[in-house]
Wavefront OBJ file of the C-alpha trace (Angstrom):
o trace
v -1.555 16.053 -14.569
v -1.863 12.493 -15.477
v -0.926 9.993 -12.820
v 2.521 7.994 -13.618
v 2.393 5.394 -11.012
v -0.130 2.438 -11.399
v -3.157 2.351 -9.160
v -1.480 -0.868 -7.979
v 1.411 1.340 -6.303
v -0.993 4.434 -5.269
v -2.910 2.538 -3.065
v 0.343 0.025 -1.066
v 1.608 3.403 -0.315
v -1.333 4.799 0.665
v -2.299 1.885 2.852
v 1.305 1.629 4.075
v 1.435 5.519 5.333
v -2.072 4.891 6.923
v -0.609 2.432 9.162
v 2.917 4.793 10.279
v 5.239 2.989 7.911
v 8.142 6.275 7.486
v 7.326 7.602 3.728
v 11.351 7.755 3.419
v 11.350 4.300 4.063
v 8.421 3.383 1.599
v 9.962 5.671 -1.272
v 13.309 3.695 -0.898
v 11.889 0.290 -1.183
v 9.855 1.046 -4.250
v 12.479 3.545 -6.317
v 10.640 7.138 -6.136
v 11.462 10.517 -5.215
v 9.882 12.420 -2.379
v 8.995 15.266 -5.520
v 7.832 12.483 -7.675
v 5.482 10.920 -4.831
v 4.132 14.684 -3.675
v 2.821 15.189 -7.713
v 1.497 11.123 -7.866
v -0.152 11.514 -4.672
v -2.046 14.925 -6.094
v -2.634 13.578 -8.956
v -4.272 10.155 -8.119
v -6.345 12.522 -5.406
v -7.928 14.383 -8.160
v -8.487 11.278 -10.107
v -10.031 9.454 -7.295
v -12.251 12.845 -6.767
v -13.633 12.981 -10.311
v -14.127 8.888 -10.949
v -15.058 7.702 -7.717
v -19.055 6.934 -7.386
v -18.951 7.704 -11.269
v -17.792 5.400 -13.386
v -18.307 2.013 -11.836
v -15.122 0.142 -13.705
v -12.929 2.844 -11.807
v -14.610 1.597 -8.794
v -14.411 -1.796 -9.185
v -10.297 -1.477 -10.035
v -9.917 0.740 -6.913
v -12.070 -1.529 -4.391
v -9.988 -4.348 -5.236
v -6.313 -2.376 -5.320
v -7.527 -1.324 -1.722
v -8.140 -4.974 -1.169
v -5.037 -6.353 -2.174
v -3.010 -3.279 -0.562
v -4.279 -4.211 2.667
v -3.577 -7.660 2.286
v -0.068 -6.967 1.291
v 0.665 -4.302 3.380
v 0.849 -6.623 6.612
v 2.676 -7.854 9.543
v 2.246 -11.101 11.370
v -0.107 -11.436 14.753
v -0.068 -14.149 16.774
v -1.499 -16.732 17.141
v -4.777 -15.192 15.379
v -2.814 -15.839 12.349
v -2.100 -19.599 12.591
v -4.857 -20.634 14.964
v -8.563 -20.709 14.207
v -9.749 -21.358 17.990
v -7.789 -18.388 19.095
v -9.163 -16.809 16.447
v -12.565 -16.936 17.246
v -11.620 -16.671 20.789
v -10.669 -12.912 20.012
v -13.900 -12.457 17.730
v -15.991 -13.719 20.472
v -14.303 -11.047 22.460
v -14.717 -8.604 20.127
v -18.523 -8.831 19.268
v -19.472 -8.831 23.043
v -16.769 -5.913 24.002
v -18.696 -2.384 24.590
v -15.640 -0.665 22.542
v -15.069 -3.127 19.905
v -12.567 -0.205 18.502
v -11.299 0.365 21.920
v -10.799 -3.481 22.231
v -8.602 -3.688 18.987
v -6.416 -1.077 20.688
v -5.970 -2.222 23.576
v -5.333 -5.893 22.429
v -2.015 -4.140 20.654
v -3.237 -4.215 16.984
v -4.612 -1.568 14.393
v -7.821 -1.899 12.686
v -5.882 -2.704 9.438
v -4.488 -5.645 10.912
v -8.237 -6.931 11.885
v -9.607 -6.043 8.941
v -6.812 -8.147 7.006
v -7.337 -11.495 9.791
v -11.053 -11.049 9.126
v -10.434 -11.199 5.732
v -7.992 -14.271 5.649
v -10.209 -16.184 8.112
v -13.292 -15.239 5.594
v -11.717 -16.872 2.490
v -10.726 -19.817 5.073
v -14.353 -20.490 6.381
v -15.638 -19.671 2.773
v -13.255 -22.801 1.268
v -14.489 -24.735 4.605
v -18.036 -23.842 5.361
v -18.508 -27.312 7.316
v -16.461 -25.643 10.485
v -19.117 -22.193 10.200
v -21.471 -24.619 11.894
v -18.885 -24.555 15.133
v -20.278 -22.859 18.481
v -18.065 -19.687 18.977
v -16.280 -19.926 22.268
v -17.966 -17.827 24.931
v -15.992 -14.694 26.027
v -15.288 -15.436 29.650
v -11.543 -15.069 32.031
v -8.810 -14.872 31.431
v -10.267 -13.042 27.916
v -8.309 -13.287 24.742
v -4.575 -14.568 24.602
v -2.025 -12.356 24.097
v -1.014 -11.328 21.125
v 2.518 -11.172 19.477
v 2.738 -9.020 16.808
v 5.760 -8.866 13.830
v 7.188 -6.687 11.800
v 5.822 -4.281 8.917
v 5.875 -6.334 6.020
v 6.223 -3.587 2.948
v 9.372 -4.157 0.966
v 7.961 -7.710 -1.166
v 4.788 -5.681 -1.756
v 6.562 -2.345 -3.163
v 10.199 -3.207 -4.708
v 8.290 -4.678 -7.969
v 8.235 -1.120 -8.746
v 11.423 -0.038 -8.749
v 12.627 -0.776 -12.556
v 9.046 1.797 -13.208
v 10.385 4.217 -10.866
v 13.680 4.129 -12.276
v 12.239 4.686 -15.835
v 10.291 7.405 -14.546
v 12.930 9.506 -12.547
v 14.775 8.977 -16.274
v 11.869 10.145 -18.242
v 11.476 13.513 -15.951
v 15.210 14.330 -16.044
v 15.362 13.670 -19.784
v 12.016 16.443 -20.307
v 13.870 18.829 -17.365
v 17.063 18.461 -19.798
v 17.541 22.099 -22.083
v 16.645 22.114 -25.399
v 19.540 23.541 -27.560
v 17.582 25.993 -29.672
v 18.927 25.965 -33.845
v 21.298 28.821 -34.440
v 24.608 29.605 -36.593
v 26.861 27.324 -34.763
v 31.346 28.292 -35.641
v 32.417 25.854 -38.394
v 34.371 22.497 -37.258
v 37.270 23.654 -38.540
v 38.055 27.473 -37.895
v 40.683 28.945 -39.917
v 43.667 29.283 -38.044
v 45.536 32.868 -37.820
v 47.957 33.304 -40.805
v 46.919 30.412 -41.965
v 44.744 31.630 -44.865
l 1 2 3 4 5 6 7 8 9 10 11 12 13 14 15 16 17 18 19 20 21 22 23 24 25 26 27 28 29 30 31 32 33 34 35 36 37 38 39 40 41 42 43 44 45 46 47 48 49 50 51 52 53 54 55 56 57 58 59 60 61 62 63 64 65 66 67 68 69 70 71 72 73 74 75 76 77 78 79 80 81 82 83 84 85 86 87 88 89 90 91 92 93 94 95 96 97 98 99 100 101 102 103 104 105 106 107 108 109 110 111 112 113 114 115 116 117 118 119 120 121 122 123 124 125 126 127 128 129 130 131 132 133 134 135 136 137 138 139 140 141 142 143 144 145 146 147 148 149 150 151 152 153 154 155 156 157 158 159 160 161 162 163 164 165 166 167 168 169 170 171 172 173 174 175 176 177 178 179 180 181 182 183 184 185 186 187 188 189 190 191 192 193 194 195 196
């Protein structure tokens, strides 16, 4: 089966379920059916399977949907989002930790949401390389602030696709429909009894 959903969609839903967004809430905010999802989700997987490592335009388009997915697919944490010296506070942190994964735990975030600061605070540096040349703080007490951390941030990212979804839960009822088959059919107007 050929995949109905863009790539674009595929892969905000993928990254959103990675992260323990509810898929009921995720179908809702973009239009599909739990059905519909199941057979995208299968199909894109055996896409993905054949393509990947193999055709180097499919890998370019799905590196960069996975990009943008996890950009999109976000939720605010403070104040590494606003503040650069906190920033590399928590960096400094991190690099010296023993368990940099266990450090992202226990600092209250997921890997996705470092992975998504380290790539905002990349493109910052890389449009202001002059503040690269700044000493990073030395880890030391009382260790990184603490962090606040928002709400999911999926609905902006997915409801774009909800006139697609629409035409596509149209499309599959409209193929499920019967097909009258051609056959001798009673005339529009039946003679009436006695009336002949």
């Amino acid at each position: 089966m050929k995949p109905q959903i863009p790539l674009a969609l595929y892969t905000r839903l993928c990254t959103a379920l990675s992260v323990g967004i509810p898929l009921g809430h995720l179908l809702s905010s973009c239009g599909l059916r739990e059905e519909q999802w199941s057979q995208e989700r299968d199909a894109w997987a055996d896409v993905i399977s054949k393509k990947l490592g193999e055709d180097s335009e499919f890998d370019s388009e799905y590196s960069k949907e996975l990009f943008e997915a996890r950009y999109l697919i976000r939720r605010s944490v403070e104040p590494l989002e606003s503040d650069r010296d906190a920033w590399l506070a928590f960096v400094a942190h991190w690099a010296m930790s023993a368990a940099p994964s266990e450090f992202i735990k226990n600092a209250g975030i997921l890997s996705h949401d470092f992975s998504r600061l380290q790539q905002k605070w990349g493109e910052y540096f890389f449009d202001h390389p002059e503040e690269q040349k700044l000493d990073l703080p030395r880890p030391g007490p009382p260790g990184p602030p603490p962090l606040v951390v928002g709400k999911w941030e999926v609905d902006t990212a997915l409801s774009e696709y909800q006139a697609l979804a629409h035409d596509l839960i149209m499309s599959s009822q409209q193929e499920a429909a019967p097909v009258e088959e051609p056959g001798e059919k009673p005339p529009l107007f039946a003679t009436l009894p006695g009336s002949a």
